[in-house]
C-alpha positions in Angstrom: 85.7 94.9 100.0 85.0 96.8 97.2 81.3 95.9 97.2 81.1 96.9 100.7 83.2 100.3 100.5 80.3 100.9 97.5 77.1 100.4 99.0 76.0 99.8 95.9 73.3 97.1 94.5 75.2 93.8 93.8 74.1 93.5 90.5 71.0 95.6 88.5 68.5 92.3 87.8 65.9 90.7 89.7 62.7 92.1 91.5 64.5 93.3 94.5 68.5 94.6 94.4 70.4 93.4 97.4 72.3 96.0 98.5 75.9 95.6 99.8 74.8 97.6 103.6 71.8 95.1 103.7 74.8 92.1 103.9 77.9 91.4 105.8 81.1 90.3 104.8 80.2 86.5 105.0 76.5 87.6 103.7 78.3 89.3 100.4 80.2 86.0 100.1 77.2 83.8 100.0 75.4 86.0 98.0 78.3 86.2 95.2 78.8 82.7 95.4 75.2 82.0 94.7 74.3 84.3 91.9 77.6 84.4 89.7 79.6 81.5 91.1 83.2 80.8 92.6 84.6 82.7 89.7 83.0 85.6 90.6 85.3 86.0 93.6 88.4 86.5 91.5 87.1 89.1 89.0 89.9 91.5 88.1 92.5 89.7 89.8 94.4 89.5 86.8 94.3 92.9 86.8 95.5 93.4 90.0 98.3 91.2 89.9 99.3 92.8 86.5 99.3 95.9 89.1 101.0 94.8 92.4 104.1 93.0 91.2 105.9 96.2 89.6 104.1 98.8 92.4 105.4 95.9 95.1 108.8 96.3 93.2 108.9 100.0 93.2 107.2 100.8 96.4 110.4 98.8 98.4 113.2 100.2 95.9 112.1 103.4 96.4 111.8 103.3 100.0 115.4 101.9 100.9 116.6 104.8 97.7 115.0 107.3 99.6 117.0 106.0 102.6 120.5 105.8 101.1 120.0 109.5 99.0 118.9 111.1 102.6 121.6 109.8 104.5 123.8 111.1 101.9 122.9 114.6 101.8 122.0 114.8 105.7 123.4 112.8 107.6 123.4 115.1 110.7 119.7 115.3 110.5 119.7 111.5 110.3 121.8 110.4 113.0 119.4 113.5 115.3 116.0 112.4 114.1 116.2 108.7 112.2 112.5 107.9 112.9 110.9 111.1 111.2 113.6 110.6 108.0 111.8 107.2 107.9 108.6 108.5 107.9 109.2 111.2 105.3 110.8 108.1 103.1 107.5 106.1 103.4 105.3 109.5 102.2 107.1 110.2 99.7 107.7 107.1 98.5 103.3 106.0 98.4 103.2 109.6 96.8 105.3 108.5 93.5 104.3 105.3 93.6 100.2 106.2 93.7 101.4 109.0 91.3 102.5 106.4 88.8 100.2 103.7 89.1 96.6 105.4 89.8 94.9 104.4 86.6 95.7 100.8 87.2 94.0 101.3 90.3 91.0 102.8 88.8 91.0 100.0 86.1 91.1 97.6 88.7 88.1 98.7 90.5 85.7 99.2 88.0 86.7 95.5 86.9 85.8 94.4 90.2 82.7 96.0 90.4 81.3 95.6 86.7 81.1 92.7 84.1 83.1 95.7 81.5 86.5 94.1 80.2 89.9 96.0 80.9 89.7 97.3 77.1 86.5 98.3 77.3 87.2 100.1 80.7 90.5 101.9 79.3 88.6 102.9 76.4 85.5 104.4 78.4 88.0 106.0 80.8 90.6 107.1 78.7 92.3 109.3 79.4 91.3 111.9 81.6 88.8 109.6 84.0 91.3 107.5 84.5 92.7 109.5 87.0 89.0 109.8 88.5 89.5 110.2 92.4 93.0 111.3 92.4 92.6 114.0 94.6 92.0 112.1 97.8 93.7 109.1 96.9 97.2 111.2 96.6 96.0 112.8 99.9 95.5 110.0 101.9 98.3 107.9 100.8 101.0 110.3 101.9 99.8 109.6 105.5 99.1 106.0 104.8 102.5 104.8 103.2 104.5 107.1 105.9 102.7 105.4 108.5 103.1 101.8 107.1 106.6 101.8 106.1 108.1 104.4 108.9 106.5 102.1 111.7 108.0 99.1 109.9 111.0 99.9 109.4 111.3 101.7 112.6 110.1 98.7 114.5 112.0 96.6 112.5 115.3 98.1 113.3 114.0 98.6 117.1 113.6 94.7 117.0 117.3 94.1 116.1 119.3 96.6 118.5 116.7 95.2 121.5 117.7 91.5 120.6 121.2 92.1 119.6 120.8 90.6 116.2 120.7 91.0 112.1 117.8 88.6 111.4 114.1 89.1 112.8 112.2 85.8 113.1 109.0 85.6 110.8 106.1 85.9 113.8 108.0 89.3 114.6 108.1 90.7 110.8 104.0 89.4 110.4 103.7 91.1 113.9 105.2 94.5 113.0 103.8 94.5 109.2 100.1 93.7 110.8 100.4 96.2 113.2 102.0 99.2 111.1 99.3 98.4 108.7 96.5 98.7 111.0 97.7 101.9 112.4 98.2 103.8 109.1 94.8 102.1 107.8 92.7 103.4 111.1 94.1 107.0 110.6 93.3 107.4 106.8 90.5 105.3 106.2 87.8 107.8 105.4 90.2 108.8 102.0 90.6 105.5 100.8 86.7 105.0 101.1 86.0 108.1 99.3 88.7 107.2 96.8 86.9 104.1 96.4 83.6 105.2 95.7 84.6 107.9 93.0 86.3 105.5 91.2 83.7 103.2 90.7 81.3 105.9 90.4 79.3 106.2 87.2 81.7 108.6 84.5 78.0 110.2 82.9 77.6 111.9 86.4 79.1 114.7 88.4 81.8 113.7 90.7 81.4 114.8 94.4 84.5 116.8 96.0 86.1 115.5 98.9 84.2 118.3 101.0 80.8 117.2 99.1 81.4 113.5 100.1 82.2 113.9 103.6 79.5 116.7 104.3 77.2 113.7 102.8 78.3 111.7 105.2 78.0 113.5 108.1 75.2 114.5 107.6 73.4 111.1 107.1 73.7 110.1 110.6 72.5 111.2 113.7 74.7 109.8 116.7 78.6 110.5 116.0 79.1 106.8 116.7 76.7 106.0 113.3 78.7 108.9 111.6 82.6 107.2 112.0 81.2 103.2 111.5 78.3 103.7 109.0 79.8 106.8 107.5 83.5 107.2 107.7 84.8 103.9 108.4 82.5 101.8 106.6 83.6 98.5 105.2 86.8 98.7 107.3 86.5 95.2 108.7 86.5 93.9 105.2 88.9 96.1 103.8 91.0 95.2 106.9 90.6 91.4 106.7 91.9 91.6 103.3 94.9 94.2 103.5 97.1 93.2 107.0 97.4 90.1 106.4 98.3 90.8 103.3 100.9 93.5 104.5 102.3 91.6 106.9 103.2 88.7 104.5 104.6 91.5 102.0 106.8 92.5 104.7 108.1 89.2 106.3 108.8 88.4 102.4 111.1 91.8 101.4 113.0 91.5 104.9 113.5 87.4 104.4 114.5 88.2 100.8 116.4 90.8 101.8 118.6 89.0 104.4 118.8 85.8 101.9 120.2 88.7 99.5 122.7 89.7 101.8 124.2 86.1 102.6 124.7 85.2 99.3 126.5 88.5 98.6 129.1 88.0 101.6 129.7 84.4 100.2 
């Protein structure tokens, strides 16, 4: 995904570079496989998982908080307008949460995308690149994290007054979390490219602004069909392939937790 987001050369040596918009997703695959082995494919996990269990933790926590402290204080408002309460939950919730996390997430992509250890990226970094691509990260993931968790909690609950019960099945929750996630991924795609590509962009040069970027890549197209898939929404298959199912797992996970929790605590 973040090869592909990049369209960058795969790696610097050899007589001709394979670049990542020469190559699809199962073309990257091979390619990785066959110049830096099976290992190659798991670069920076460590990283990343070092990053998602506490923003997992926190993202969830906050969200339900967010909940509870609005119902509170308004609970007119609630009871007249629950869905858009749930939606202003899930912005402000991926706002703190990208907030306090960010520099993992830069970490994590320049690990990815380069051979660097994490010390030697903090120290390169540190400390005001690490919040590289901030900008448009914090912009677009107000959008994104109200769409994702509004539409799954919202469907969620929809799910259990139209069946009458306290417990969705699992194929419901993976339904709802896939689809939420596709949704809120399809409307703020172009900002988690261009978040993408100014975090793994080199420190020693000047940093495009959001306005800079996507004149760029406008303007590198001809038909407005070229513009939105080769431009704006490029890489979105992969990204996609990688992030709803993973979403949807997340979700049937918290809610089957969540209910497990509950049992135990009316025993």
């Amino acid at each position: 995904k973040q090869w592909y987001q990049r369209r960058v050369p795969l790696r610097p040596g050899g007589n001709r570079q394979v670049a990542s918009r020469e190559l699809g997703i199962f073309g990257m695959f091979r390619h990785m496989y066959r110049t830096e082995g099976v290992l190659s494919m798991w670069r920076g996990n460590a990283v990343n998982v070092a990053k998602i269990m506490p923003e997992q933790a926190l993202r969830f926590f906050l969200f339900e908080y967010l909940n509870e402290t609005a119902a509170h204080f308004f609970p007119q408002l609630i009871q007249e307008h629950p869905t858009s309460f749930k939606f202003v939950c899930g912005g402000g919730t991926g706002l703190i949460i990208q907030a306090a996390m960010y520099p993992w997430e830069i970490v994590k992509t320049r690990r990815m995308t380069s051979n660097m250890g994490v010390f030697t990226i903090f120290k390169e970094l540190y400390p005001w690149s690490l919040w590289r691509g901030a900008k448009p990260a914090l912009i677009g993931v107000m959008p994104f994290a109200a769409l994702e968790l509004g539409l799954s909690r919202s469907l969620t609950d929809a799910y259990k007054t139209r069946f009458q019960t306290s417990e969705v099945s699992w194929g419901a929750l993976l339904g709802v979390g896939a689809f939420s996630t596709t949704v809120a991924m399809g409307a703020t795609y172009p900002y988690r490219l261009m978040t993408c590509q100014v975090q793994a962009a080199d420190t020693t040069k000047t940093t495009p602004t959001c306005l800079q970027w996507a004149r760029a890549q406008w303007n590198s197209y001809d038909t407005l069909g070229d513009k939105l898939r080769k431009g704006f929404y490029r890489g979105f298959l992969a990204n996609a392939v990688k992030t709803v199912p993973s979403s949807a797992i997340v979700w049937w996970v918290y809610n089957y937790s969540q209910h497990r929790y509950d049992d135990y605590k009316g025993r």
